[in-house]
FILODREN-13457 format. One record per residue (C-alpha): residue in three letters; chain; x, y, z negated. Coordinates in steps of 0.2 Angstrom, whole numbers. Each point is the difference from the previous one (the first is absolute). Layout:
! FILODREN-13457
Ala A X Y Z
...
! end
This chain:
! FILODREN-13457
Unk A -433 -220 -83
Unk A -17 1 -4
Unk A -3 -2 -22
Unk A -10 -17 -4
Unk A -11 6 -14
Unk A 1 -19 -9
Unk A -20 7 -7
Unk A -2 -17 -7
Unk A 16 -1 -13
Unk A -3 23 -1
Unk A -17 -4 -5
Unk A 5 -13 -13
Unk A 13 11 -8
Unk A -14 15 -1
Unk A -11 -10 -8
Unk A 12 -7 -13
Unk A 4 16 -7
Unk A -1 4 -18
Unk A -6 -18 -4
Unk A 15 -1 -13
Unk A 7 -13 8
Unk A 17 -2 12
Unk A -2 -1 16
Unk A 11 -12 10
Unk A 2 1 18
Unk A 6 -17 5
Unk A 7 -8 17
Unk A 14 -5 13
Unk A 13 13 2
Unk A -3 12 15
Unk A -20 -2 -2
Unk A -2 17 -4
Unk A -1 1 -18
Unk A 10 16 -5
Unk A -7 6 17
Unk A -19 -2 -8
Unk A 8 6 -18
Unk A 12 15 3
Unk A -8 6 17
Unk A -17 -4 1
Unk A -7 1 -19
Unk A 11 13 -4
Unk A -8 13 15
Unk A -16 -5 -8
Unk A 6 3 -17
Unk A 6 19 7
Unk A -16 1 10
Unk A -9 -2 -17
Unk A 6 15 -9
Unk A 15 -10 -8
Unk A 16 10 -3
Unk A 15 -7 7
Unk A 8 0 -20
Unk A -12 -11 -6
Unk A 3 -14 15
Unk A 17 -9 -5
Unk A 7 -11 13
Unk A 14 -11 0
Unk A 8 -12 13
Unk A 8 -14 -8
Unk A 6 -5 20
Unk A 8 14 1
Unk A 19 0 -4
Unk A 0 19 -6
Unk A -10 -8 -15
Unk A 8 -14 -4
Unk A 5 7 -19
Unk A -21 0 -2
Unk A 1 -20 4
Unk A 5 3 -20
Unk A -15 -3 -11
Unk A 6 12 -12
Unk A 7 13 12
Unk A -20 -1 10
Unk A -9 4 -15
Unk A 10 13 -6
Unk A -2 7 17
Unk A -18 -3 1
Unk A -3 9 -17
Unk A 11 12 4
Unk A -11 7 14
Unk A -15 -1 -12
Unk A -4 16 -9
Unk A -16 4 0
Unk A -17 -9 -4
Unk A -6 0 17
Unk A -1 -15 10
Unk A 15 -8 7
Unk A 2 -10 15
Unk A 14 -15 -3
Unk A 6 -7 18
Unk A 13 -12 -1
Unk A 6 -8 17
Unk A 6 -21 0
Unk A -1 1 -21
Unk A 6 -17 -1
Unk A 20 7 2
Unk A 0 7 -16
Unk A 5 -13 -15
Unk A -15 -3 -13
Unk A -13 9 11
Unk A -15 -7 -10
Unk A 6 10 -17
Unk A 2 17 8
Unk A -19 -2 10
Unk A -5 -3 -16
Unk A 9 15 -9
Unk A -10 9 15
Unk A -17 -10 -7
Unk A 2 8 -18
Unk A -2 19 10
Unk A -16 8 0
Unk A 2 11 12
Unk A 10 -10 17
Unk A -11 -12 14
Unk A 14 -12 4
Unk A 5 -7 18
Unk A 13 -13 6
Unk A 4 -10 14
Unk A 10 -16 2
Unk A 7 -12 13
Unk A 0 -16 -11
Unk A -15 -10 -7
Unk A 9 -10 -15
Unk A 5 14 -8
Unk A -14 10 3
Unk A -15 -11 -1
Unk A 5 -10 -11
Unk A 4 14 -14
Unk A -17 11 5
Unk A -7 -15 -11
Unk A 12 -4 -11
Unk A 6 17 -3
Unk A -12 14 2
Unk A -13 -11 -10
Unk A -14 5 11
Unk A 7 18 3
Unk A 6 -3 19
Unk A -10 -2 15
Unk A 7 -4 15
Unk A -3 7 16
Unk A 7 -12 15
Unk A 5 7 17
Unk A 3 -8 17
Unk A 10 4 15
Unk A -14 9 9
Unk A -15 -9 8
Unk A -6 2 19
Unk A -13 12 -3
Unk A 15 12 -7
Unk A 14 -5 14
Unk A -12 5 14
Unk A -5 15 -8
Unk A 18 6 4
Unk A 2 -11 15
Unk A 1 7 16
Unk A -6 -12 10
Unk A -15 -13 4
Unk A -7 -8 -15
Unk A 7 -18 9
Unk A 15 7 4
Unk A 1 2 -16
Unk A -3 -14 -8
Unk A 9 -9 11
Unk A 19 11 -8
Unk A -13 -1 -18
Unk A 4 -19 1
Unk A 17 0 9
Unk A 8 16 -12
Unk A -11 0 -16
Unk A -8 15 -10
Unk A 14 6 -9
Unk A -3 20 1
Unk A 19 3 7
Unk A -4 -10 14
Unk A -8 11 9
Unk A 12 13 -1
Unk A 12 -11 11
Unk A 0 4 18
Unk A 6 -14 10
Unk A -3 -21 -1
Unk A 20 -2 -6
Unk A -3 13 -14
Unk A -13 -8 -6
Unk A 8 -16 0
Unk A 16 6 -7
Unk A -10 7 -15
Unk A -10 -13 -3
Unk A 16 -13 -2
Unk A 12 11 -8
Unk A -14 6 -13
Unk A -4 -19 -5
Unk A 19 -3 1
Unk A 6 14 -9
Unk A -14 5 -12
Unk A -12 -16 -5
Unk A 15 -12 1
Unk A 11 12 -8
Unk A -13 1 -14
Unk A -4 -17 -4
Unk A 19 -7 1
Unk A 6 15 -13
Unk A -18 -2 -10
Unk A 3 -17 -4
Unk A 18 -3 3
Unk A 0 -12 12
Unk A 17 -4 6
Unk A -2 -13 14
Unk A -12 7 13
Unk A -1 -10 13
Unk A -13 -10 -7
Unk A -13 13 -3
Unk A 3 9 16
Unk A -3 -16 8
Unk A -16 -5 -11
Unk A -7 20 8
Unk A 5 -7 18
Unk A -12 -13 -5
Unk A -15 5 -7
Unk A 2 14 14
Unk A -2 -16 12
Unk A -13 -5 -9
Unk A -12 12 -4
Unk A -19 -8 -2
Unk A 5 -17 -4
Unk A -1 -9 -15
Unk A 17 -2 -8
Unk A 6 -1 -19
Unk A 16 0 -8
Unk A 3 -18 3
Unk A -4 -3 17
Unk A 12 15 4
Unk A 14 -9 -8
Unk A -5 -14 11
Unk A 3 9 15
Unk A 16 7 -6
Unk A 8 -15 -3
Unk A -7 -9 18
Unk A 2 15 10
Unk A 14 11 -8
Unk A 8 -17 -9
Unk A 2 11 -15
Unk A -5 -6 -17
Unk A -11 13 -9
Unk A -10 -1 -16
Unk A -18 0 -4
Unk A 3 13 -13
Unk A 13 12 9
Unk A -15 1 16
Unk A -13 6 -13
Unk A 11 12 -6
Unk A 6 7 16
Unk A -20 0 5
Unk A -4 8 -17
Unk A 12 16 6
Unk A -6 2 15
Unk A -16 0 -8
Unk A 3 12 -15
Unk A 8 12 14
Unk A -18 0 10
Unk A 8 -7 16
Unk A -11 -14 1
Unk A -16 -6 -10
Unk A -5 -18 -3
Unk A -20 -6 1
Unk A -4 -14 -8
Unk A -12 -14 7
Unk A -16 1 -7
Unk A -12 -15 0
Unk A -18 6 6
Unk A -13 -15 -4
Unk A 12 -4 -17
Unk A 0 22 -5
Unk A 19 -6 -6
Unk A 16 5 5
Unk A 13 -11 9
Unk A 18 0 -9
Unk A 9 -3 17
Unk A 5 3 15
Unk A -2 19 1
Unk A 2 11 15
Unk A 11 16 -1
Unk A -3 16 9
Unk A 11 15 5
Unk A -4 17 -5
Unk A 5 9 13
Unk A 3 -9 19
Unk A 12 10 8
Unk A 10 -6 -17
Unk A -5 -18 6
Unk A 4 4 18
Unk A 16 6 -2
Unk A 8 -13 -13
Unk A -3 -11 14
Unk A 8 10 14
Unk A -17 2 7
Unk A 1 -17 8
Unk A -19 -7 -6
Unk A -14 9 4
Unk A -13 -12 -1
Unk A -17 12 1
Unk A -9 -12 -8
Unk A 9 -2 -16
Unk A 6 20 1
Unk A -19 5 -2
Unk A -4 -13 -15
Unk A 14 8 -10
Unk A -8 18 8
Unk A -16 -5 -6
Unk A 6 -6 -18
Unk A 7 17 -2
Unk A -12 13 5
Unk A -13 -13 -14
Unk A 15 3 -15
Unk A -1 18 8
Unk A -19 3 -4
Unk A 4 -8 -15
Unk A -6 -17 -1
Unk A 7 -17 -6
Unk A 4 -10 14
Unk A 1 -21 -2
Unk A -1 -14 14
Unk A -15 -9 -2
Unk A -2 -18 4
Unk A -17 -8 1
Unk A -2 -20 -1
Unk A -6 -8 19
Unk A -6 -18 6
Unk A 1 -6 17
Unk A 0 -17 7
Unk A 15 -8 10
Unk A 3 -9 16
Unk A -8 -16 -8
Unk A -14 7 -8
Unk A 7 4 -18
Unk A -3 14 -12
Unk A 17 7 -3
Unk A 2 15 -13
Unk A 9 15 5
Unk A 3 20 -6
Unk A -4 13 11
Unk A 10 18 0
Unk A -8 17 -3
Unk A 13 13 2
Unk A -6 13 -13
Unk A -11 -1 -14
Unk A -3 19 -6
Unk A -6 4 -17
Unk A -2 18 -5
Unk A -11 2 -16
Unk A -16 -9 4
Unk A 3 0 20
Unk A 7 -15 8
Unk A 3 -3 19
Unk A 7 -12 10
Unk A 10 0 13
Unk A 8 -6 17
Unk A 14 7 10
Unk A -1 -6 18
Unk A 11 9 12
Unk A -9 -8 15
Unk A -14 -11 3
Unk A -1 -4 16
Unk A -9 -16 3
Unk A -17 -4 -11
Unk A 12 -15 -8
Unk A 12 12 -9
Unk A -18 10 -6
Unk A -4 -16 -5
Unk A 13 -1 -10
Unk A 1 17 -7
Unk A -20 -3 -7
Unk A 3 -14 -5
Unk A 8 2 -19
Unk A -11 14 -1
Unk A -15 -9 3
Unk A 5 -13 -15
Unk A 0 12 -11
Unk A -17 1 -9
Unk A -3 14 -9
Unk A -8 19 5
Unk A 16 11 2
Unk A 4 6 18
Unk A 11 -8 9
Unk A 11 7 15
Unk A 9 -5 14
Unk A 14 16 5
Unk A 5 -3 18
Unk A 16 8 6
Unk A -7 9 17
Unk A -15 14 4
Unk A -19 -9 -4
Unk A -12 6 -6
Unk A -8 -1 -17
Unk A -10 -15 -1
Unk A -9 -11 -11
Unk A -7 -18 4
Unk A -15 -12 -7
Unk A 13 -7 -12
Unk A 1 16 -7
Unk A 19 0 4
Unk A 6 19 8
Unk A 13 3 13
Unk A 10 16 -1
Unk A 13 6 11
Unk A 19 3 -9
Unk A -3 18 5
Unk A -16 2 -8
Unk A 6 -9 -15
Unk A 14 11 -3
Unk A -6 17 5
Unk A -17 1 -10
Unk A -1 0 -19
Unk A -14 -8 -4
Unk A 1 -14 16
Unk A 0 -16 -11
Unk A -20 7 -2
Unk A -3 3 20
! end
């Protein structure tokens, strides 16, 4: 099995050392975060002239240290190993097992002489302490289950080969280690069955769980439409004739969130430069995750390449809304009627902005048509792209509007400037 270097999360690390800050490696389970912590920042680490006695790790995961899940039974440990005034090298694996974490990072904090890393599988009690908590002190550094570009550069075969297993299996790194169809599938399920599930239900003590298992089924149906807490309820009660509250779906929505397997984007109003307070859409971080919670039954291309297409944007680090943009057209008797217009993705990275189509096909010059057209009503100067889901090349029409192949997309880092 060939090693994926993860250069973009490596690089990160190495250039947040020493900055007297902890570093917190954030994610879903199974993304590769110990992997990027203990394997690949610890060889580079070696490979810099660091003794191995000034690097100490410990795996909070693992059952042999389950006495270090004891705040006071990790410092002692920690300072133990610290005897010198060299510079030590703190790696602590899924820190969010061990009670009152905050206090003993910031124990670590009071040292002059340690650079401190962490990772973590859970956003409330990560996130939400680097701010409250660390006071400024923790920077955090989110990884995903790997992109395209790093799948294929350990994927044997053709680049649409792979994509097309990409979108059916995901980018979870273990993935590829699995030889057959029916050992991918059978990861896939047992892993969201046995560890995702298994953490939310014992995180939050959720006895009954019918109901959030089957609120997973259905934002896994629905991924790329616009939903909210109360029009899930709706459905439950029509279609599964179970009555469920308002506040128990955005809870169960909020787990899923805080354990990264899916992200909401909010609507974002274009013209009006405001955001929209509901519906949202959701999308899953991983796809073979998606996939496989559904028994592999939907595989509608067309919304398996928007979620695609979401992700690879969080990947490069942008924040991702839906835009919507105000339209006018007349009706069958000659009436101006009022009506909102979708853009898939608005991306905002510092002062950049683009936005965005996903159109697995257009085959006929009516569904191009329709792919300009909320582009086109859309009047400001930031480039606008239409992503389409087959080989084409890269071009770029008198509206100003460019066409760009998935492939292209996925595969060259700096393709939202081609």
């Amino acid at each position: 099995m060939k090693i994926i270097a993860r250069k973009k999360y490596l690089d990160e690390l190495i250039s947040l050392r020493h900055n007297g800050m902890i570093k917190v490696v954030t994610g879903m389970r199974r993304s590769g975060k110990s992997f990027l912590l203990f394997y690949l920042f610890y060889d580079y680490l070696k490979s810099n002239g660091i003794p191995d006695d000034h690097i100490i790790k410990v795996d909070l995961d693992d059952y042999k240290n389950i006495s270090m899940r004891n705040p006071d039974t990790l410092y002692s440990y920690v300072i133990g190993n610290i005897v010198d005034n060299g510079m030590y090298y703190i790696l602590l694996d899924e820190v969010q097992m061990v009670e009152h974490f905050e206090d003993v990072l910031n124990g670590f904090l009071k040292m002059h002489n340690v650079d401190i890393y962490v990772t973590g599988s859970n956003a409330k009690f990560l996130s939400k302490d680097i701010i409250t908590e660390f006071r400024g002190r923790g920077y955090e550094v989110r990884i995903y289950p790997l992109s395209f570009s790093e799948y294929m550069s350990a994927y044997p075969g053709s680049v649409q080969a792979g994509l097309n297993e990409y979108m059916l299996y995901g980018g979870l790194p273990q993935i590829l280690m699995q030889g057959t169809e029916e050992q991918k599938v059978h990861f896939l399920q047992s892993l969201f069955t046995e560890t995702y599930i298994k953490d939310i239900k014992e995180r939050y003590d959720i006895r009954k769980d019918d109901d959030l298992e089957e609120l997973i089924n259905l934002m896994a149906s629905g991924i790329g439409a616009l939903t909210n807490p109360n029009k899930l309820a709706n459905t439950f009660l029509s279609e599964k004739k179970v009555s469920i509250s308002y506040d128990t779906i955005k809870d169960y929505i909020d787990y899923l969130c805080d354990s990264f397997l899916v992200e909401k984007s909010t609507r974002y109003d274009i013209k009006g430069k405001k955001y929209i307070s509901t519906p949202f859409k959701y999308y899953f971080m991983d796809l073979g995750l998606r996939n496989a919670r559904i028994n592999f039954r939907q595989s509608e291309k067309s919304h398996l390449m928007e979620n695609l297409i979401y992700n690879e944007l969080r990947i490069r680090g942008y924040n991702v809304d839906v835009g919507v943009v105000p339209a006018v057209y007349k009706d069958a008797a000659g009436r101006q009627q009022r009506t909102s217009l979708e853009v898939d993705f608005v991306c905002n990275l510092g002062s950049k902005r683009y936005y965005i189509q996903s159109a697995f096909r257009m085959e006929t010059d009516e569904k191009a048509r329709q792919e300009h057209l909320s582009l086109l009503k859309i009047d400001d100067s930031f480039k606008k792209l239409i992503i389409l889901g087959e080989e084409t090349p890269v071009t770029r029409d008198e509206n100003g509007i460019t066409t760009i192949s998935i492939y292209d997309f996925l595969l060259s880092p700096n393709s939202l400037e081609l």
